[in-house]
C-alpha positions as CSV (number, residue, x, y, z in Angstrom):
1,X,0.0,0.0,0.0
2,X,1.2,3.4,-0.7
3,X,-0.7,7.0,-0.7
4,X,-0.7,8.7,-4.0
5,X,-2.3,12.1,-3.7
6,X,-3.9,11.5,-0.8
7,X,-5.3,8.2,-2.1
8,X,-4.8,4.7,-0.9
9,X,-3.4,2.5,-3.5
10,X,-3.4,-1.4,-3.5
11,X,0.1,-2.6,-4.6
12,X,-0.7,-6.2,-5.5
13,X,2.2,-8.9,-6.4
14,X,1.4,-11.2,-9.4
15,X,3.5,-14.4,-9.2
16,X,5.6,-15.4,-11.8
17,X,3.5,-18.8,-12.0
18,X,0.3,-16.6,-13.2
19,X,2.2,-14.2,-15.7
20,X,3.6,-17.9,-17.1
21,X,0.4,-19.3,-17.3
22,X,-0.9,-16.4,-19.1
23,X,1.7,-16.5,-21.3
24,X,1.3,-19.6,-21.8
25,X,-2.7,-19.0,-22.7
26,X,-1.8,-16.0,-25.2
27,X,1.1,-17.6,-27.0
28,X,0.4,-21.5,-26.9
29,X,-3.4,-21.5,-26.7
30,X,-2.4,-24.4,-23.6
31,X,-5.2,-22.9,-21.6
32,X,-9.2,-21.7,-22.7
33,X,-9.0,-19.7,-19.2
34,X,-7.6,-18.9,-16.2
35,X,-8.9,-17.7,-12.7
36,X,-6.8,-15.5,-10.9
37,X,-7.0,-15.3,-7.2
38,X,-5.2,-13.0,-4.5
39,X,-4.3,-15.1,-1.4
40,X,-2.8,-13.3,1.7
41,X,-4.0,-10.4,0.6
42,X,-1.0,-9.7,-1.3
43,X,-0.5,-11.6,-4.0
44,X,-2.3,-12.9,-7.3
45,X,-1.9,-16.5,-8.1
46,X,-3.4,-19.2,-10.4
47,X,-6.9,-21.0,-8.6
48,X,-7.8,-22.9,-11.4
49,X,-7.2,-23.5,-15.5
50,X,-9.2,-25.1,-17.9
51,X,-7.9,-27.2,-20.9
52,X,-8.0,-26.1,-24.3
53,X,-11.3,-28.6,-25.0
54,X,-12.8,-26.7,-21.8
55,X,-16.3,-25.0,-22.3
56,X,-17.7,-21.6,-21.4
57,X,-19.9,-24.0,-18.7
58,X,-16.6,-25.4,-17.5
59,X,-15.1,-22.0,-17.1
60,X,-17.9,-20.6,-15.4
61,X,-18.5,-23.5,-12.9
62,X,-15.0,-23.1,-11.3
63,X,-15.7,-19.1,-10.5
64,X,-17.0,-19.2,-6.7
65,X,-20.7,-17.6,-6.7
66,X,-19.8,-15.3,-3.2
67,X,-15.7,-14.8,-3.9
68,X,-13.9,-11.9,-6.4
69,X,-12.1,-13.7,-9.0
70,X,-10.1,-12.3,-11.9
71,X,-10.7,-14.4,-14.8
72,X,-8.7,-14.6,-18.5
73,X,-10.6,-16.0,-20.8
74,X,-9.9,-17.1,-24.5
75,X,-13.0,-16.4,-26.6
76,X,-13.1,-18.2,-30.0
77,X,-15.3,-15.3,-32.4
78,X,-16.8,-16.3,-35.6
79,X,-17.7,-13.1,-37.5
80,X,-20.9,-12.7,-39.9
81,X,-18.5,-13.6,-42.7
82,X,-16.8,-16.8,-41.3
83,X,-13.7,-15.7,-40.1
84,X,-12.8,-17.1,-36.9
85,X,-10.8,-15.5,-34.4
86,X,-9.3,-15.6,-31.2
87,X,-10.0,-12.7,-28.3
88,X,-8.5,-12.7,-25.0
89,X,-10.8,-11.0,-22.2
90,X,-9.9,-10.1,-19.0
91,X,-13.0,-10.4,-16.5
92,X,-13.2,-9.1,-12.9
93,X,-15.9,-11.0,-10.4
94,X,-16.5,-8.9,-7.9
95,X,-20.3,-10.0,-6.5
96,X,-21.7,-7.1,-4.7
97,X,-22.4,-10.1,-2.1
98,X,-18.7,-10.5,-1.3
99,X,-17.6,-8.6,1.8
100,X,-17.0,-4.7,0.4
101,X,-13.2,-5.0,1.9
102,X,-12.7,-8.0,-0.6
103,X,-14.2,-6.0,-3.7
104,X,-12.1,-3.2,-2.7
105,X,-8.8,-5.5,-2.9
106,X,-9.6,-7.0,-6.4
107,X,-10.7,-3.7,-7.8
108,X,-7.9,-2.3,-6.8
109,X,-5.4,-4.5,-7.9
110,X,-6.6,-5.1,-11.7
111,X,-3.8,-2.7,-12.6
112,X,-1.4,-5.3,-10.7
113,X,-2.6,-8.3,-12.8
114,X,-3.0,-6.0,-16.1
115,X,0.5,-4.4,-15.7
116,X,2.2,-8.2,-15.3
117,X,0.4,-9.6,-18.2
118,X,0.1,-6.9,-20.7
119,X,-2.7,-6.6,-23.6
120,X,-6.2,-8.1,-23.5
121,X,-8.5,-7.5,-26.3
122,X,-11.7,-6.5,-23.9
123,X,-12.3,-6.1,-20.1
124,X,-15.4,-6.8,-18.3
125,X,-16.3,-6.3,-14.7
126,X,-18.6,-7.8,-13.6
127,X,-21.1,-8.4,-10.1
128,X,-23.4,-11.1,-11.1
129,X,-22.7,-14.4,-11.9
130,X,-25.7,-15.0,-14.4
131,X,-23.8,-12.3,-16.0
132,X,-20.8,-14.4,-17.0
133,X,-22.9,-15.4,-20.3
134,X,-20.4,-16.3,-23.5
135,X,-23.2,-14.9,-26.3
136,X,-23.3,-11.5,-24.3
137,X,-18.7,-11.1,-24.6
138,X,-19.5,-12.6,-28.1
139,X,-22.0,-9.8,-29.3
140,X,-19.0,-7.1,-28.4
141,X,-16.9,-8.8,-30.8
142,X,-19.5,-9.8,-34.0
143,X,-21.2,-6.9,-35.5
């Protein structure tokens, strides 16, 4: 934590196992998705990947309904004319049922995760869980 113009800023530590696995998403396709979570209140690390074959249902069963979760995900896009693409999103859970001190943290420390992994195509944040809902990141993409 440090103050930066009289404001409280979260300094988060993103281990070098998640900025791998990321990596490893982006480059290698080895992963459809990964969920980011901080433990100790310090630190982002991996919770849980999903294989290449995983689904959208897969992915979204392994984010907790009641915990903050930061979540990469690897979106395959067809466009109106065929083409098929990749898009990598970056997704915070944040359900406005999780205690406000844990929203703060993962809110806070997006920047953390973002600065450690670099580019996504499209972020999301989002407070629902019926909200994690593949044709609604889709429609963003397709026009």
């Amino acid at each position: 934590q440090r103050r930066v113009h009289g404001i409280l800023m979260i300094i988060l530590e993103t281990s070098s196992e998640a900025v791998d696995a990321y990596n490893k998403m982006k480059m290698k396709r080895a992963y459809r998705w990964i969920i980011f979570k901080i433990e100790g209140d310090k630190c982002i690390v991996v919770d849980s990947v999903g294989e290449p074959t995983s689904t959208f249902a897969d992915f979204v069963s392994k984010i907790p309904k009641s915990e903050p979760r930061y979540a990469a995900y690897d979106l395959e896009v067809t466009h109106t004319d065929g083409r098929k693409e990749s898009k990598i999103l970056l997704i915070l859970y944040a359900p406005d049922s999780s205690p406000t001190k844990s929203k703060f943290l993962y809110a806070s420390g997006k920047e953390s995760l973002k600065k450690k992994i670099g580019s996504v195509h499209k972020e999301f944040q989002i407070s629902n869980h019926a909200d994690l809902d593949e044709e609604k990141f889709t429609k963003v993409f397709v026009h």
